[in-house]
C-alpha positions in Angstrom: 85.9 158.2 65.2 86.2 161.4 63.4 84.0 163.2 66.1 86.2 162.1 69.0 89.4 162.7 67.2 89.4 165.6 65.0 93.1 166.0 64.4 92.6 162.6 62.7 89.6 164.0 60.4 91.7 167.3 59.6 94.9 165.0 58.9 92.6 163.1 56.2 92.0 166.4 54.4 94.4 167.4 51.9 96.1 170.8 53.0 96.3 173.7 50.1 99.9 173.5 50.4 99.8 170.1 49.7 97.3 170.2 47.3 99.1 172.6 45.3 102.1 170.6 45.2 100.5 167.7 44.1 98.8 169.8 40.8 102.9 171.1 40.3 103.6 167.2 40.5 101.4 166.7 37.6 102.0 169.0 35.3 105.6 168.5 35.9 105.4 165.0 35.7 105.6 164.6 32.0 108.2 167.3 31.2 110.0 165.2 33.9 109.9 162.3 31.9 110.9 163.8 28.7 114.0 165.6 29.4 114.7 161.9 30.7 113.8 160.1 28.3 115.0 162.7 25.5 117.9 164.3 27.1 119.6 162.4 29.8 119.1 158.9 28.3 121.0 160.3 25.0 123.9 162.5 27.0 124.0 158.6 29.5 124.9 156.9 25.8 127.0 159.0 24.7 129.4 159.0 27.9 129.0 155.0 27.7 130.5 155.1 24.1 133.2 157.5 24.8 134.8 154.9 27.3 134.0 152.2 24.3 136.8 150.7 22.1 136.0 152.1 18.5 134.3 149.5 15.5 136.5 148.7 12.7 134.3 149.5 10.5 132.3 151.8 12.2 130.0 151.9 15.9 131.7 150.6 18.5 133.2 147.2 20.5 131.9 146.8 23.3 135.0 146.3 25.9 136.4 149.3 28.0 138.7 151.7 26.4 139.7 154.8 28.4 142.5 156.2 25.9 139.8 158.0 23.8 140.2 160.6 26.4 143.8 160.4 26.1 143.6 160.1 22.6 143.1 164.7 22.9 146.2 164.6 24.7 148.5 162.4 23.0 148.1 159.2 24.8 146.9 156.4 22.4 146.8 152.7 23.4 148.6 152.3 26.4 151.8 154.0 25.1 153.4 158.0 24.9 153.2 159.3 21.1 155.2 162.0 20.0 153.2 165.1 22.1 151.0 166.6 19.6 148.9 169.1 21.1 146.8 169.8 17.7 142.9 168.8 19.7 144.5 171.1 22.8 145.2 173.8 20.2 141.5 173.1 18.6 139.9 173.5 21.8 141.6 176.4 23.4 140.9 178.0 19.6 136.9 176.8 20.1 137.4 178.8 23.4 139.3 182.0 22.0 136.4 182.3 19.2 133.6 181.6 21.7 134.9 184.5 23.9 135.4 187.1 21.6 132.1 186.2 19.3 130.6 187.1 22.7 132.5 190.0 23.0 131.3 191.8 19.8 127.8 190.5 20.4 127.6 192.3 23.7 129.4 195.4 22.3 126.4 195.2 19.3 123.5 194.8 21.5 124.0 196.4 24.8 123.6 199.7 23.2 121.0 198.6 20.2 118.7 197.2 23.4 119.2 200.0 25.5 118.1 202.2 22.5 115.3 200.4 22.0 114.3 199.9 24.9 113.7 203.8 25.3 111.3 204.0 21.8 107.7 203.9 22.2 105.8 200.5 22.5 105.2 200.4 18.7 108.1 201.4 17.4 109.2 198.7 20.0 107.2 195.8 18.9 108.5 196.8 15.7 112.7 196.5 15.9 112.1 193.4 18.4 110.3 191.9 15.2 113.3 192.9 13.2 115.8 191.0 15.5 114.3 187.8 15.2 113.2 188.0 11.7 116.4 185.8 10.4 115.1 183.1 12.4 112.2 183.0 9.3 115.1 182.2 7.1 117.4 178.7 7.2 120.6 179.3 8.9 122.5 177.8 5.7 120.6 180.2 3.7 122.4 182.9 5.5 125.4 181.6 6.0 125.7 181.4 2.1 124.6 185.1 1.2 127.3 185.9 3.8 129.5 183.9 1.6 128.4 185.7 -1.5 129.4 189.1 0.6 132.7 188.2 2.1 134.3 186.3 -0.8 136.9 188.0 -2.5 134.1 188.9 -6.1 131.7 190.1 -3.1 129.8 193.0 -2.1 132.7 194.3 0.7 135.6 194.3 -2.3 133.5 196.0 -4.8 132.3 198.9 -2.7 136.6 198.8 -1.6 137.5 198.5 -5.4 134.4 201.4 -6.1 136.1 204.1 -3.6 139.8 203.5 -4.6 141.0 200.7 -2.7 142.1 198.8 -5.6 140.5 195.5 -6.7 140.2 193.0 -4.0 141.4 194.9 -1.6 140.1 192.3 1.4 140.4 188.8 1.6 138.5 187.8 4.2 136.1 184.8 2.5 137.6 181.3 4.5 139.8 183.1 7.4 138.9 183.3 11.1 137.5 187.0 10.7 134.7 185.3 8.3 134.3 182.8 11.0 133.3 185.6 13.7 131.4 188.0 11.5 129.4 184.5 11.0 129.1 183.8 14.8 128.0 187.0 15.7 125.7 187.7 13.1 123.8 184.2 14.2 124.4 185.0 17.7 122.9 188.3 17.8 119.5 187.5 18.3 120.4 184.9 21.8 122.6 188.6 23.2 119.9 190.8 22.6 117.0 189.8 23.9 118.0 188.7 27.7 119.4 192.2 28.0 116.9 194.0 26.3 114.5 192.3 29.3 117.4 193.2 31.8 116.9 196.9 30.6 113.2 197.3 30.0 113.2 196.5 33.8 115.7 199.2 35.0 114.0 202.0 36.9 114.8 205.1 35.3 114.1 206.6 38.7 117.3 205.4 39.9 119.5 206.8 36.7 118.2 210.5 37.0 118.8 209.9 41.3 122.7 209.5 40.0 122.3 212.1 37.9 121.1 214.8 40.9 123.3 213.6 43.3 126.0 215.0 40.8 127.0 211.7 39.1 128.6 212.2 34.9 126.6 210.3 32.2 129.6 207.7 32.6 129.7 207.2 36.2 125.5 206.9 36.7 126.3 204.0 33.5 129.0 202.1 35.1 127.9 202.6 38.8 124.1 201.9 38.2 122.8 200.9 34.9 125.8 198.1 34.2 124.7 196.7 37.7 121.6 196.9 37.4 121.3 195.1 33.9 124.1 192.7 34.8 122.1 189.7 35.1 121.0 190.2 31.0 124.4 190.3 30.6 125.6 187.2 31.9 122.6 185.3 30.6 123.2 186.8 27.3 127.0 185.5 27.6 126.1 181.7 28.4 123.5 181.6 26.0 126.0 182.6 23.4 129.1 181.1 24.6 127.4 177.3 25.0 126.2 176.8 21.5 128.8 178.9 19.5 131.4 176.5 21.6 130.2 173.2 19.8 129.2 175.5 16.7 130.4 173.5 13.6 128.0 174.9 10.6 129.8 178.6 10.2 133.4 177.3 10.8 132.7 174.9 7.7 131.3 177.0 5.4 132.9 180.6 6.0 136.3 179.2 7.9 136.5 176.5 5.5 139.8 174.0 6.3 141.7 177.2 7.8 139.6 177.5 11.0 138.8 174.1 13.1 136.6 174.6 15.6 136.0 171.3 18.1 132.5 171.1 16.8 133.7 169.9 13.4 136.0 167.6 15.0 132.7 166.0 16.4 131.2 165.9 13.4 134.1 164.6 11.7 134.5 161.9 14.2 131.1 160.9 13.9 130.3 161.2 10.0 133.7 160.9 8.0 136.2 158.6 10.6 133.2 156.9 12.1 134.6 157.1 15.4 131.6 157.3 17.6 133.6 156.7 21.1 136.2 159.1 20.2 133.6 162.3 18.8 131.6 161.0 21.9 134.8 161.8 24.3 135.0 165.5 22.0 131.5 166.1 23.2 132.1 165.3 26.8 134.8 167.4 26.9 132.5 170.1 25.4 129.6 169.1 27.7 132.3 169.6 30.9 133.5 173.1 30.0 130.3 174.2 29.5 129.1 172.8 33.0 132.3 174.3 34.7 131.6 177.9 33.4 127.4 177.2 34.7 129.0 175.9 38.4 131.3 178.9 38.3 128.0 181.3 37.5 126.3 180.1 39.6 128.3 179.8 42.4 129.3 183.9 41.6 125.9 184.8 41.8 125.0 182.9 45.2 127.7 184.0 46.4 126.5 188.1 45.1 123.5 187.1 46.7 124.9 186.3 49.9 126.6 189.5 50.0 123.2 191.4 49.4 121.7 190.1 51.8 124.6 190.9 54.5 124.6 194.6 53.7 120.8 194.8 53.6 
């Protein structure tokens, strides 16, 4: 059979395409299975709870309740409360501090990378070691010593008091300016290192080309290196914004009960008020902001892409 038909005989042997998709099929198989298993399956639970009536004493009933989303805007059981906008206010804050502790990251690291991204490779190795060497330390750990410097007895006032500014000249220990020294000192690391791999890339070529066709240091930086190293940027921006969103460790110990971010109100709803439906509908909400800054990312950049392609 094979002689007289060999279409048949080269359909029964296994292509290299298809071979080499069915080896990706494997070794993706079980990473498959545990973001399944191990993320979706827990983020599926929680939205289940969030539209759960909440336990009296804890966990949850299970009959469907839909005002825990209301619950952020006012709306509780069925009926208008008195419009108090205080979860609004928390979130829009979580957003404000989000923003600018990725503003002051950037400003740090964009030009600490693009120094050190000119050093030699040892010298290199070296300050890249440096920027992840808090990671060898716990975050509390950290978060304390910065306590012990920005409290009013601390480093900052006695260097202040040392030069003449009078004793405890700064105040800064539980305010919001503790709460972003905090973020960006634990965000640092997440900025630095996508753009330091944005700029190790950038062909210098290019840079001294701007530079002999009679471009300024500023105008061969914003017309060549900032798009050019653009893609570190953004990276660098969503990998700080998402986790310094539903941050709830530095706004407790450095913000204290002055500075709320909606992270604690998870945790609050969770461990204290043991109301697992509504900290579940404060995570969604957290979970659908992040995904609507992703989609608009992404849909930014196809559309950049798009573009490229046109004018090429």
């Amino acid at each position: 059979v094979c002689a007289c038909h060999p279409v048949r005989q080269r359909d029964l042997t296994m292509t290299p395409a298809k071979r080499k998709n069915l080896h990706l099929s494997l070794l993706l198989g079980p990473v498959t299975v545990f973001l399944a298993i191990f993320f979706i399956g827990p983020l599926t639970i929680m939205l289940v709870y969030s539209f759960l009536e909440p336990g009296l004493y804890g966990g949850v009933e299970w009959s469907f309740y839909h005002h825990n989303f209301g619950r952020i805007l006012g709306w509780a059981d069925g009926e208008w409360e008195e419009f108090n906008p205080v979860y609004i206010r928390i979130f829009l804050q979580s957003i404000e501090l989000a923003l600018i502790t990725v503003f002051f990251s950037l400003i740090v690291c964009y030009p600490a990378a693009y120094w050190v991204s000119r050093l030699p490779e040892q010298l290199k190795t070296f300050f890249i070691f440096m920027i992840t060497l808090p990671f060898f330390v716990s975050l509390i750990v950290r978060l304390y010593a910065w306590m012990l410097i920005l409290r009013p007895s601390g480093f900052i006032n006695h260097i202040l008091e040392a030069v003449g500014f009078g004793e405890r000249a700064l105040d800064l220990m539980f305010s919001q300016t503790a709460v972003i020294i905090g973020l960006v000192y634990v965000m640092v690391p997440f900025m630095f290192l996508p753009i330091y791999a944005s700029i190790e890339k950038l062909d210098m070529a290019l840079v001294e080309a701007s530079g002999d066709l009679g471009a300024n240091k500023f105008q061969t930086f914003r017309r060549v290196i900032i798009p050019l190293t653009l893609p570190g940027v953004v990276g660098g921006s969503i990998i700080v914004f998402i986790p310094t969103l539903g941050n709830f460790v530095v706004p407790d110990l450095l913000g204290g009960a002055k500075v709320v971010m909606i992270g604690n109100l998870v945790e609050q709803s969770f461990l204290s008020a043991r109301n697992w439906p509504f900290g579940s509908a404060l995570a969604m909400l957290i979970m659908s902001t992040v995904l609507i800054f992703l989609l608009i990312y992404v849909t930014r950049m196809s559309r950049g892409q798009v573009v490229e392609n046109i004018r090429g």
